[in-house]
mmCIF file as gemmi writes it, N, C-alpha and C atoms, coordinates in Angstrom:
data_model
loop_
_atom_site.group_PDB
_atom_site.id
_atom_site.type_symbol
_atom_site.label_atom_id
_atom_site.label_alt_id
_atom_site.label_comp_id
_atom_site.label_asym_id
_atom_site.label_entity_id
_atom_site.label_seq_id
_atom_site.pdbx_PDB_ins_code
_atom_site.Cartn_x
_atom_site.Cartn_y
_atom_site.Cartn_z
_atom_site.occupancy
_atom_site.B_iso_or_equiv
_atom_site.pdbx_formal_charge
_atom_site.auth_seq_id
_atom_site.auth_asym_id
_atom_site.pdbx_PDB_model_num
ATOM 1 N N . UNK Axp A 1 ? 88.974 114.221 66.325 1 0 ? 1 A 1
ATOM 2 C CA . UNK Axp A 1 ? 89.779 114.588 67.475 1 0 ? 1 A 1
ATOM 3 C C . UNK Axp A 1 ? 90.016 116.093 67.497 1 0 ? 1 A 1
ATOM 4 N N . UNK Axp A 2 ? 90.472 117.068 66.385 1 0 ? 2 A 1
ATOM 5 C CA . UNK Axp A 2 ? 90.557 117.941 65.941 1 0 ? 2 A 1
ATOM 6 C C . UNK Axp A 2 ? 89.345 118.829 66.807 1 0 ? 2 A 1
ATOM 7 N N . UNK Axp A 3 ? 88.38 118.378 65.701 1 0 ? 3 A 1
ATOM 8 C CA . UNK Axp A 3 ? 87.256 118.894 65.914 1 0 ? 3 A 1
ATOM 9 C C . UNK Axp A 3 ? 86.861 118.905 67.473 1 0 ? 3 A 1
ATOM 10 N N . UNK Axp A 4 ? 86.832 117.556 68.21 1 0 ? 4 A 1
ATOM 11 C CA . UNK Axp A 4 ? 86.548 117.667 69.552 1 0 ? 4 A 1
ATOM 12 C C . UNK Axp A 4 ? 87.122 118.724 70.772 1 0 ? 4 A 1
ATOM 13 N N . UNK Axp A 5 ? 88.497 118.808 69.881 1 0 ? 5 A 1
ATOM 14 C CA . UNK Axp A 5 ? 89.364 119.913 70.733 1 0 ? 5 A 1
ATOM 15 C C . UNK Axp A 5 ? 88.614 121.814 70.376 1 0 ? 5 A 1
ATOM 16 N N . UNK Axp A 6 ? 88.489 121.909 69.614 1 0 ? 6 A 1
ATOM 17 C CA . UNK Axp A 6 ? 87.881 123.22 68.763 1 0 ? 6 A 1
ATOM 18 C C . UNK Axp A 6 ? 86.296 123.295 69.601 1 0 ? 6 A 1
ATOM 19 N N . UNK Axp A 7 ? 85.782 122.41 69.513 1 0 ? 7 A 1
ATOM 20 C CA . UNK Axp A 7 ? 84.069 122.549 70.044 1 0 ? 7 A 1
ATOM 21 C C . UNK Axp A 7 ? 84.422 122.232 72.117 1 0 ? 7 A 1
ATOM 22 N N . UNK Axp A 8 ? 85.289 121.854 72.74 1 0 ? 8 A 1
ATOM 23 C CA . UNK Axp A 8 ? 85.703 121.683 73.884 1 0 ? 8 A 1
ATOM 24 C C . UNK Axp A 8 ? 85.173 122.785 74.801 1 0 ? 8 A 1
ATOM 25 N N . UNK Axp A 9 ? 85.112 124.359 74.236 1 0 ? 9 A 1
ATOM 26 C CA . UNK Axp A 9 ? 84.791 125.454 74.989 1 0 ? 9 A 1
ATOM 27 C C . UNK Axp A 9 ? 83.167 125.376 75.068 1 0 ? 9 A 1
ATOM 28 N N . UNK Axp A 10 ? 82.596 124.727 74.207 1 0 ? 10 A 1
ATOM 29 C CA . UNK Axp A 10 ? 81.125 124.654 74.145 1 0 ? 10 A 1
ATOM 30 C C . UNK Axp A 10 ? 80.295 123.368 74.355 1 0 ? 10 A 1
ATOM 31 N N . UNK Axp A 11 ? 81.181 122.237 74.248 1 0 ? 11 A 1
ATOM 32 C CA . UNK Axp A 11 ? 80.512 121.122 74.932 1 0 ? 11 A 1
ATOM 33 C C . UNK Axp A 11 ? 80.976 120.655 76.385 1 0 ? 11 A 1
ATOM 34 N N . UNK Axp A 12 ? 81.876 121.42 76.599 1 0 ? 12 A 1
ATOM 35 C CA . UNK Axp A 12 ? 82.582 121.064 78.128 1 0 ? 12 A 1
ATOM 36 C C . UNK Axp A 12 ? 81.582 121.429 78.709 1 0 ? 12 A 1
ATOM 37 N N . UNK Axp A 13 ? 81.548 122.713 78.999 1 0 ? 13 A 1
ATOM 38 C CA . UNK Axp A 13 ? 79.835 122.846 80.247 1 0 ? 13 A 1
ATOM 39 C C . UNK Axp A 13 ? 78.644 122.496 79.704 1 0 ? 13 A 1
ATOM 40 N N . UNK Axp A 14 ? 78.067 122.162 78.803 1 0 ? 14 A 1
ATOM 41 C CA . UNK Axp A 14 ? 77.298 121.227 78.77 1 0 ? 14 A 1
ATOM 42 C C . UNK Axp A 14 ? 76.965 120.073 79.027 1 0 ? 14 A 1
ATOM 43 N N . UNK Axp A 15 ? 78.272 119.588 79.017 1 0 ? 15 A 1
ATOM 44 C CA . UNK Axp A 15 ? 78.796 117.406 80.052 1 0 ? 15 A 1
ATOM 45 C C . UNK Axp A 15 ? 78.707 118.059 81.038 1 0 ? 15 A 1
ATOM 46 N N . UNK Axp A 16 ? 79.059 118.777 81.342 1 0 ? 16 A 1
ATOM 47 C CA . UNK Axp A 16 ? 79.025 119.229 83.176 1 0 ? 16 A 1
ATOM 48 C C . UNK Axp A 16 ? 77.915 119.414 83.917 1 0 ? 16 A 1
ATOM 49 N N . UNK Axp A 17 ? 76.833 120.271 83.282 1 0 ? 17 A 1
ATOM 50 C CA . UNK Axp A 17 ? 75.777 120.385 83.484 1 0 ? 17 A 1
ATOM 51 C C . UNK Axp A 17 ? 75.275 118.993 83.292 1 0 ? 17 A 1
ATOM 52 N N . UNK Axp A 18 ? 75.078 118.451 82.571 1 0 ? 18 A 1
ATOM 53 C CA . UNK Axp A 18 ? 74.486 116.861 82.156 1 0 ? 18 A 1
ATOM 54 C C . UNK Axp A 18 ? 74.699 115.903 83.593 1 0 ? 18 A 1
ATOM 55 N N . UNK Axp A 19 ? 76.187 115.879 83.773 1 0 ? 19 A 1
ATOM 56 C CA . UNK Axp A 19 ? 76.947 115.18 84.513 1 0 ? 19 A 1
ATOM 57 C C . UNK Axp A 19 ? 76.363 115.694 85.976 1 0 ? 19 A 1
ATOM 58 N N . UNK Axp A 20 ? 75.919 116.605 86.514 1 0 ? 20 A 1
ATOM 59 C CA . UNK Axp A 20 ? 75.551 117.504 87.273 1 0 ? 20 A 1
ATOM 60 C C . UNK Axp A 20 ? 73.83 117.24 87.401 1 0 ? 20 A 1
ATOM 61 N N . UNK Axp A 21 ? 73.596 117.16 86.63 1 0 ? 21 A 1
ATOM 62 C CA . UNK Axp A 21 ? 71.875 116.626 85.959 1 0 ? 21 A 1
ATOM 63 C C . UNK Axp A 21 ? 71.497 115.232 86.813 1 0 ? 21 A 1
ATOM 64 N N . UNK Axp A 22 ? 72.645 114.534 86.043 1 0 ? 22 A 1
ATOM 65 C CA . UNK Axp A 22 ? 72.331 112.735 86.732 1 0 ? 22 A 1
ATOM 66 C C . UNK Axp A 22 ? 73.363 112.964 87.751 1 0 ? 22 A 1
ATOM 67 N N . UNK Axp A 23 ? 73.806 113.698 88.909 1 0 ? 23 A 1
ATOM 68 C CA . UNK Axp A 23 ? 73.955 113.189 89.847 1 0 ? 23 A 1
ATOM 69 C C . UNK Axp A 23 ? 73.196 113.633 90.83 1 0 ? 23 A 1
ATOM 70 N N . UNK Axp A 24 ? 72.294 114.505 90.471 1 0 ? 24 A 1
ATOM 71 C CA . UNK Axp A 24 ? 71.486 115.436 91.252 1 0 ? 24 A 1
ATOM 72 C C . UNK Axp A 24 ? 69.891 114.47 90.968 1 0 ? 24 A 1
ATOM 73 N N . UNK Axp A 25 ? 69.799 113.604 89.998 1 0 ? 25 A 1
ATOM 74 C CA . UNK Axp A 25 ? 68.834 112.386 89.431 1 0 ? 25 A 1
ATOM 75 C C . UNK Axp A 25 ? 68.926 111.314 90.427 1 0 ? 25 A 1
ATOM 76 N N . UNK Axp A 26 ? 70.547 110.659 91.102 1 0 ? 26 A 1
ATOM 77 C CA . UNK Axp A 26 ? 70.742 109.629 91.308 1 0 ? 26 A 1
ATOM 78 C C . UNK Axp A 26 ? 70.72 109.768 92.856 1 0 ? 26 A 1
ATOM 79 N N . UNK Axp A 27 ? 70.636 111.186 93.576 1 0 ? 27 A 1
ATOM 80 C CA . UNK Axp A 27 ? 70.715 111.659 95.144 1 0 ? 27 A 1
ATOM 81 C C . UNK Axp A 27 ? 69.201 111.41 94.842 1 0 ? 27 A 1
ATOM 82 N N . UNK Axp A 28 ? 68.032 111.558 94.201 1 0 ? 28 A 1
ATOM 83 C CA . UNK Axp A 28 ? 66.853 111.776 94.606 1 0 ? 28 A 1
ATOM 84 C C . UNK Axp A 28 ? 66.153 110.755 94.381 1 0 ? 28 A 1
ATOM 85 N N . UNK Axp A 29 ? 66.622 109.824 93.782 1 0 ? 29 A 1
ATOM 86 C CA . UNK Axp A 29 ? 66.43 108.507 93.575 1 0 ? 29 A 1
ATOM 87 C C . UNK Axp A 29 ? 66.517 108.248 94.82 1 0 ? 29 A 1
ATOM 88 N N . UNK Axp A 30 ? 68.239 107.835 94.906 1 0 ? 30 A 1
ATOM 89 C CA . UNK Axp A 30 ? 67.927 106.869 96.473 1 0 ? 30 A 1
ATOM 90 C C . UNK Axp A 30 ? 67.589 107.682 97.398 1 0 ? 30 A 1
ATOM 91 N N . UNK Axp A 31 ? 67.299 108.978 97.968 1 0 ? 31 A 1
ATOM 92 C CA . UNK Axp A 31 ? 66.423 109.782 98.927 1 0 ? 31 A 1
ATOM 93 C C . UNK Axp A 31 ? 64.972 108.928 98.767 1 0 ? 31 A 1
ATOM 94 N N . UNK Axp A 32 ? 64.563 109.22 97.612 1 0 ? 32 A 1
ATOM 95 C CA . UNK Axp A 32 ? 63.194 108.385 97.638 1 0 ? 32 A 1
ATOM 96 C C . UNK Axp A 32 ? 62.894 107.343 97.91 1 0 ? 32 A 1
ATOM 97 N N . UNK Axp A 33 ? 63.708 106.304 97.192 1 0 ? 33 A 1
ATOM 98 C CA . UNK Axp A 33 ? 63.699 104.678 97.911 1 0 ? 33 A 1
ATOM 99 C C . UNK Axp A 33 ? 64.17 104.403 99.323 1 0 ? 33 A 1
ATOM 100 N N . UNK Axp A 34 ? 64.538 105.259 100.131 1 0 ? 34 A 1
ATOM 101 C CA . UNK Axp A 34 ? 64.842 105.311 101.08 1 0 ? 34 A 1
ATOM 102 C C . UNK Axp A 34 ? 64.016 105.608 102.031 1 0 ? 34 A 1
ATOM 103 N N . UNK Axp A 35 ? 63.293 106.524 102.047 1 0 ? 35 A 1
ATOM 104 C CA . UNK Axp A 35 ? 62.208 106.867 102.698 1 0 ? 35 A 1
ATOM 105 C C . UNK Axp A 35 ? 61.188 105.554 101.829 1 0 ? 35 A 1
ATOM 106 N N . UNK Axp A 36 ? 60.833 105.127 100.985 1 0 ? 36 A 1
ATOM 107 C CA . UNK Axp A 36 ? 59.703 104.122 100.539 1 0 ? 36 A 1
ATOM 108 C C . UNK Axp A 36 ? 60.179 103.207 101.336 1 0 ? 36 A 1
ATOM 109 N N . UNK Axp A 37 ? 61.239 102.535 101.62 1 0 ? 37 A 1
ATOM 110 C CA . UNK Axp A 37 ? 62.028 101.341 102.174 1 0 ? 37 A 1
ATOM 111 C C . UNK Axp A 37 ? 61.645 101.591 103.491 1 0 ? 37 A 1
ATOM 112 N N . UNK Axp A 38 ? 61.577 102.533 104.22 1 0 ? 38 A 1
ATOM 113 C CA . UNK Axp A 38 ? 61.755 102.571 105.672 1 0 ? 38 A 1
ATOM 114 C C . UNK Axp A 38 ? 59.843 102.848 105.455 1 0 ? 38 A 1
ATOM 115 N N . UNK Axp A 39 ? 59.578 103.082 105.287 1 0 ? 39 A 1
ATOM 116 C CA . UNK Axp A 39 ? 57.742 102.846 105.623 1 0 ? 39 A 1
ATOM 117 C C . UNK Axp A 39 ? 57.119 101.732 104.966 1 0 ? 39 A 1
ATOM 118 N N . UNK Axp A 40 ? 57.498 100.64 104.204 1 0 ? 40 A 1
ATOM 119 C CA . UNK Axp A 40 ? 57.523 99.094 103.864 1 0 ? 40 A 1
ATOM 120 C C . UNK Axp A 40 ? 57.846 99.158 105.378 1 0 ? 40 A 1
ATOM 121 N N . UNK Axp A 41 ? 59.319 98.917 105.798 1 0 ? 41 A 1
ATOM 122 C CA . UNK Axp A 41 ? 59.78 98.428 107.032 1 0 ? 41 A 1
ATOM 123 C C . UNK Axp A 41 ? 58.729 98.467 108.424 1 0 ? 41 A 1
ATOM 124 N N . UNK Axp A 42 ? 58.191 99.592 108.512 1 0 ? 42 A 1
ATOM 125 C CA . UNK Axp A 42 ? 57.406 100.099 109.102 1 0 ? 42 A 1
ATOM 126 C C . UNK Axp A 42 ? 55.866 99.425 108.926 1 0 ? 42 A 1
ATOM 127 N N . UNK Axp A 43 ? 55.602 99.298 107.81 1 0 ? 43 A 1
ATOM 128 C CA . UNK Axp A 43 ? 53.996 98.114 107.493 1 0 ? 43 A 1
ATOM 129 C C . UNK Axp A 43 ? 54.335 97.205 107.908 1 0 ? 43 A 1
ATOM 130 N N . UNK Axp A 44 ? 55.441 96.713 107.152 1 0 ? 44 A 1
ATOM 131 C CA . UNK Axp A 44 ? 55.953 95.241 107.705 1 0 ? 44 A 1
ATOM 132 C C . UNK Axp A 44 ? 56.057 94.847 109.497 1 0 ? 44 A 1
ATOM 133 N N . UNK Axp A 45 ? 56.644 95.349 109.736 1 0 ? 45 A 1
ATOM 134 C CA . UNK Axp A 45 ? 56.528 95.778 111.281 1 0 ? 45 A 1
ATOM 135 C C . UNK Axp A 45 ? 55.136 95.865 111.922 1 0 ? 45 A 1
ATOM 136 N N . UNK Axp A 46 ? 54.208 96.275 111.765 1 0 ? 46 A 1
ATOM 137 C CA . UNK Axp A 46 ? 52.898 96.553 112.382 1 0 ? 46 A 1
ATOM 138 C C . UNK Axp A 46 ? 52.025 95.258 112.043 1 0 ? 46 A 1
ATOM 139 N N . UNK Axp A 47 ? 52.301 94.894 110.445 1 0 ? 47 A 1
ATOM 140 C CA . UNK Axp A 47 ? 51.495 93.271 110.437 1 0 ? 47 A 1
ATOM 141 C C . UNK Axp A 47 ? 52.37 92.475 111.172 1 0 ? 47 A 1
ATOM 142 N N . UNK Axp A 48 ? 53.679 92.141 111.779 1 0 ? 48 A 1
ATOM 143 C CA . UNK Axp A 48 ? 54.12 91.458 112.519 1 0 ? 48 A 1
ATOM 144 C C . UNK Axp A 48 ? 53.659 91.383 113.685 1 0 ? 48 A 1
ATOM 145 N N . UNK Axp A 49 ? 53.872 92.844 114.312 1 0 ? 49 A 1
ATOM 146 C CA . UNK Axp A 49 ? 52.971 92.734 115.384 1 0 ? 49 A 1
ATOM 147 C C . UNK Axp A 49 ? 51.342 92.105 115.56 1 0 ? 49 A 1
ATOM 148 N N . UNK Axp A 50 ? 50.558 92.568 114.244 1 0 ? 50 A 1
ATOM 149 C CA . UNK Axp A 50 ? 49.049 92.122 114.66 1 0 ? 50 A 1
ATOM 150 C C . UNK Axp A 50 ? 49.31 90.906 114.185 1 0 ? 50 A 1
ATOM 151 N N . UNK Axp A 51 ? 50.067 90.181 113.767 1 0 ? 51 A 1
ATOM 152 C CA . UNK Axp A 51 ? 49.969 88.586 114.184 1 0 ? 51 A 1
ATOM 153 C C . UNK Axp A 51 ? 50.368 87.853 115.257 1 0 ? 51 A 1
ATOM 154 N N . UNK Axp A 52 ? 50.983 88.546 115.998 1 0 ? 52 A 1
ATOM 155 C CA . UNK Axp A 52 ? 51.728 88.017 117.22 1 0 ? 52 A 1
ATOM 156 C C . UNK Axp A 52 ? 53.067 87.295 116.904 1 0 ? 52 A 1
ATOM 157 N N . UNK Axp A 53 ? 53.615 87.726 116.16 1 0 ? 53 A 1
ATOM 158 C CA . UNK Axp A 53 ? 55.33 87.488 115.637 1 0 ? 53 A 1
ATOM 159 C C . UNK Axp A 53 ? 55.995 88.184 116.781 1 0 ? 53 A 1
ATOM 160 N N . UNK Axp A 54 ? 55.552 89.266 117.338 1 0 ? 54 A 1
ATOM 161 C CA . UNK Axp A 54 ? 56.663 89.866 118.426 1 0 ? 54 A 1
ATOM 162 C C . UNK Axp A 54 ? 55.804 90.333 119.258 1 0 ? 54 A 1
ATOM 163 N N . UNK Axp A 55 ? 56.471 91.393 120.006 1 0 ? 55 A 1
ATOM 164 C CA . UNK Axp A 55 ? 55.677 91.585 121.189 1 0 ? 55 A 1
ATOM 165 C C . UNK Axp A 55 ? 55.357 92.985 121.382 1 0 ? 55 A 1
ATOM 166 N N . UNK Axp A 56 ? 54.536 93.489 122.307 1 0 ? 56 A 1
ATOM 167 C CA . UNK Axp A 56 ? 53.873 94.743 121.891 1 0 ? 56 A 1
ATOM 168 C C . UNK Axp A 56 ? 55.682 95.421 122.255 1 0 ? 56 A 1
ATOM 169 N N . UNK Axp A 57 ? 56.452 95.207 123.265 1 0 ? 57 A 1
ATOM 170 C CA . UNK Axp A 57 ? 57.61 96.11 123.276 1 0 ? 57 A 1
ATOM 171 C C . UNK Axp A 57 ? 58.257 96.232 122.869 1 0 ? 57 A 1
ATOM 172 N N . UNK Axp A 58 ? 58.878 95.21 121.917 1 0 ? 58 A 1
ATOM 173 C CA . UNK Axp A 58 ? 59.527 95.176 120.394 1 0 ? 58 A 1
ATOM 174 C C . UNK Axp A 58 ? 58.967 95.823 120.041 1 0 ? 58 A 1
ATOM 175 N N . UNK Axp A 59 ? 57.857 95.907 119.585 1 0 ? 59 A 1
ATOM 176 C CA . UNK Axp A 59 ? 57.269 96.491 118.464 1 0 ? 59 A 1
ATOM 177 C C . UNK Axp A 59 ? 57.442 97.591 118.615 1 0 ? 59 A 1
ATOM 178 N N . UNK Axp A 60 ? 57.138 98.22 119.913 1 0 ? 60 A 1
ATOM 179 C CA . UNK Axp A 60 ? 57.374 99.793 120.082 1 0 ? 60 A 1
ATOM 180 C C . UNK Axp A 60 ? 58.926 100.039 120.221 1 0 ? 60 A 1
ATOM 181 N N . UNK Axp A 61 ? 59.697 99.412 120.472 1 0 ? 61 A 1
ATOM 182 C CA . UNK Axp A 61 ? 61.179 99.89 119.681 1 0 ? 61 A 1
ATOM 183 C C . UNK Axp A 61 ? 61.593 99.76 118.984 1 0 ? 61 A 1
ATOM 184 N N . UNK Axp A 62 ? 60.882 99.269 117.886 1 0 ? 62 A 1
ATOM 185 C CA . UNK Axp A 62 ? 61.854 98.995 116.716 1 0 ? 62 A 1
ATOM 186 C C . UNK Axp A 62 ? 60.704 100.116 115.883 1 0 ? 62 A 1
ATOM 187 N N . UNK Axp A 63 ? 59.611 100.447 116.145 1 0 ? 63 A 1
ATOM 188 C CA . UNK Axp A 63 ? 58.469 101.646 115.737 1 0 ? 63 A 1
ATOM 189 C C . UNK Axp A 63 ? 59.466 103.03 115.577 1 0 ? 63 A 1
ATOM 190 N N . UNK Axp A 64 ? 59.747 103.002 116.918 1 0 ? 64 A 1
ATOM 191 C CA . UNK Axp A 64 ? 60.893 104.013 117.545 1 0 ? 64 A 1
ATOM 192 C C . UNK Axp A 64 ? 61.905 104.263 116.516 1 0 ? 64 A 1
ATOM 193 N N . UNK Axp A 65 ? 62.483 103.78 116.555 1 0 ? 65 A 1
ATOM 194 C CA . UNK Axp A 65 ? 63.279 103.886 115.247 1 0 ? 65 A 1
ATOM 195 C C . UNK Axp A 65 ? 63.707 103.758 114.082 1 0 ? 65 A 1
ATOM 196 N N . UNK Axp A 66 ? 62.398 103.125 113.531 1 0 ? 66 A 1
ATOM 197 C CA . UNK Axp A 66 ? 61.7 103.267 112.288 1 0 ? 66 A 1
ATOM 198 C C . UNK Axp A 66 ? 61.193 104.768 112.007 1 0 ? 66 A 1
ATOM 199 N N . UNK Axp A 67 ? 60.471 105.404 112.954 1 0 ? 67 A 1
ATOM 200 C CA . UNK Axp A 67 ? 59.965 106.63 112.631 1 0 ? 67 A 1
ATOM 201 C C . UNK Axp A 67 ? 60.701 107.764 113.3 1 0 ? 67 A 1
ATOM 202 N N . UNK Axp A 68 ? 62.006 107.682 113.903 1 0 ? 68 A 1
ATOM 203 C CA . UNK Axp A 68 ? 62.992 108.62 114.097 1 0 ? 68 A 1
ATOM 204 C C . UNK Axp A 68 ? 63.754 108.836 112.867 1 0 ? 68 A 1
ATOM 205 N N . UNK Axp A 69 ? 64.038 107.682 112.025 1 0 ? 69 A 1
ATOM 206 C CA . UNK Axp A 69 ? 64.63 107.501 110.997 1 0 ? 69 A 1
ATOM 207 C C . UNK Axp A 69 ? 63.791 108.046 109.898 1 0 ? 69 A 1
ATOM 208 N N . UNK Axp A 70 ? 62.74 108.126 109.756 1 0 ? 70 A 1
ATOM 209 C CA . UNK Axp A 70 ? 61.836 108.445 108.955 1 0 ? 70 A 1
ATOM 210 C C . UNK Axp A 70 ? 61.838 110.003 109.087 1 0 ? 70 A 1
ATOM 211 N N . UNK Axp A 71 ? 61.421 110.129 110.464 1 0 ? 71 A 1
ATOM 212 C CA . UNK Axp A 71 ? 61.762 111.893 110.745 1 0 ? 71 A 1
ATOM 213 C C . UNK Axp A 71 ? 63.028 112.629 110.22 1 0 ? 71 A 1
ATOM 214 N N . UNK Axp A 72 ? 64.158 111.826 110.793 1 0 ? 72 A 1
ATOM 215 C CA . UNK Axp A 72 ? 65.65 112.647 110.476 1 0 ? 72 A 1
ATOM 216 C C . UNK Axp A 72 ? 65.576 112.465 108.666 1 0 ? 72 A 1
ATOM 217 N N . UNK Axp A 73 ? 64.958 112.339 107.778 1 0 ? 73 A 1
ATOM 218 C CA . UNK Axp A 73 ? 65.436 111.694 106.439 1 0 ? 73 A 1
ATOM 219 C C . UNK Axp A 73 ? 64.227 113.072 105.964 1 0 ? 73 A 1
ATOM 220 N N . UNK Axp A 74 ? 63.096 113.356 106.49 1 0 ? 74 A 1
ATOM 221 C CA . UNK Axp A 74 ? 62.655 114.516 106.253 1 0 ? 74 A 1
ATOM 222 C C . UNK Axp A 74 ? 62.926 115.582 106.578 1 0 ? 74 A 1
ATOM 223 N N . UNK Axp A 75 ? 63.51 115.641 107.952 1 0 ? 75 A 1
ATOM 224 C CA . UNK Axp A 75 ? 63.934 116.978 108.281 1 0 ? 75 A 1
ATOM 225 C C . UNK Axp A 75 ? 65.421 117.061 107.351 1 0 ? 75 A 1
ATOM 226 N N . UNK Axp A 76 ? 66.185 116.122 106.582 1 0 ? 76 A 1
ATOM 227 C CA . UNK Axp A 76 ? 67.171 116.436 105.868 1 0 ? 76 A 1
ATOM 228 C C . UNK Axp A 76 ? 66.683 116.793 104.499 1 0 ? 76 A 1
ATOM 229 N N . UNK Axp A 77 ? 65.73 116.112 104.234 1 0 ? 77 A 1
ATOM 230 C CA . UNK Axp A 77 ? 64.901 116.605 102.588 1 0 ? 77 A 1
ATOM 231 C C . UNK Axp A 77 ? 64.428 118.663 102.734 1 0 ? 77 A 1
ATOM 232 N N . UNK Axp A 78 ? 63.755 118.266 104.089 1 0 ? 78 A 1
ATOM 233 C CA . UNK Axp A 78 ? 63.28 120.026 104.36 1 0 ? 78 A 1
ATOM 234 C C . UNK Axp A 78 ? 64.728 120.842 104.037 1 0 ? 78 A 1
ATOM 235 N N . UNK Axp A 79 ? 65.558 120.536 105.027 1 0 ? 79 A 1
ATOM 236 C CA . UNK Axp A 79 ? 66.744 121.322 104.747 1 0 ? 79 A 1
ATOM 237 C C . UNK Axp A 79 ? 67.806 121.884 103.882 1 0 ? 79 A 1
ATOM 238 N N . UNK Axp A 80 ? 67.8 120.51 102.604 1 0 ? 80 A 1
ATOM 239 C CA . UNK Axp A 80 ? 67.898 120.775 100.899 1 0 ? 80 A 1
ATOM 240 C C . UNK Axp A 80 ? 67.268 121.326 100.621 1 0 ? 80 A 1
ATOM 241 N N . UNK Axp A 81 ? 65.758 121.192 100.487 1 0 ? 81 A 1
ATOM 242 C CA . UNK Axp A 81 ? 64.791 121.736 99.854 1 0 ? 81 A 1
ATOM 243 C C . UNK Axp A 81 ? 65.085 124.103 100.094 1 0 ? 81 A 1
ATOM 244 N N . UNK Axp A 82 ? 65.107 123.915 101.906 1 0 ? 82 A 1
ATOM 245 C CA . UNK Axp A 82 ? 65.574 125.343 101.89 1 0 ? 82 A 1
ATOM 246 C C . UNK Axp A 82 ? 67.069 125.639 101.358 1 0 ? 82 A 1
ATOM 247 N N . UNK Axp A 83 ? 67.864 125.537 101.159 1 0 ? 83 A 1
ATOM 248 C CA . UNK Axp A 83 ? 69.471 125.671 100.949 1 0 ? 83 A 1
ATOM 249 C C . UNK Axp A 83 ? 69.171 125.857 99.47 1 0 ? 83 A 1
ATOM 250 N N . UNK Axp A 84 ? 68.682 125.118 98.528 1 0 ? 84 A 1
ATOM 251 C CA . UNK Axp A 84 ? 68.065 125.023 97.285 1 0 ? 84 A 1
ATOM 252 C C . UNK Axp A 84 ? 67.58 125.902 96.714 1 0 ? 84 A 1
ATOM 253 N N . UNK Axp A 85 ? 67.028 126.951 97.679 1 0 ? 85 A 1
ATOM 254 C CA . UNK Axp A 85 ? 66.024 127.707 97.329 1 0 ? 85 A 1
ATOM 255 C C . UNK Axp A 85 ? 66.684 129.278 97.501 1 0 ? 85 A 1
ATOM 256 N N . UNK Axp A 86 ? 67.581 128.942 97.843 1 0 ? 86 A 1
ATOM 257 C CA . UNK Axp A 86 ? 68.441 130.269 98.602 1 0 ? 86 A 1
ATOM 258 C C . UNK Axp A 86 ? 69.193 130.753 97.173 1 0 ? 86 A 1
């Protein structure tokens, strides 16, 4: 306990950084499965259509916003990516 208090000035920002490490691990995680999830959604979607599960105008709205969603989730990755870099 002693000891933990004495070494505190030198392992404190190191947990922080760490702590800082995996949460900056756990944003890019689900960024990634997120975008993988929504282009599954998107395959999934297109073999529905070429079986005739729905209809060509479904298909093109729910396309619609499958790949608006897909867009806004990159143009937010672009925008970390610059802020990041600054």
């Amino acid at each position: 306990m002693f000891l933990d208090l004495l070494l505190l000035p030198v392992t404190g920002p190191i947990g922080g950084l760490i702590w800082i490490g995996e949460k900056i691990q756990e944003r890019a995680d689900i960024e990634y499965d997120e975008a993988e999830n929504l282009h599954k959604l998107l395959l999934s979607l297109q073999l529905s259509y070429d079986m005739g599960n729905i209809s060509e105008e479904e298909f093109e709205i729910q396309e619609e916003e499958l790949l608006l969603k897909i867009q806004a989730l990159e143009e937010e990755e672009a925008e970390n990516q610059s802020e990041s870099s600054l």
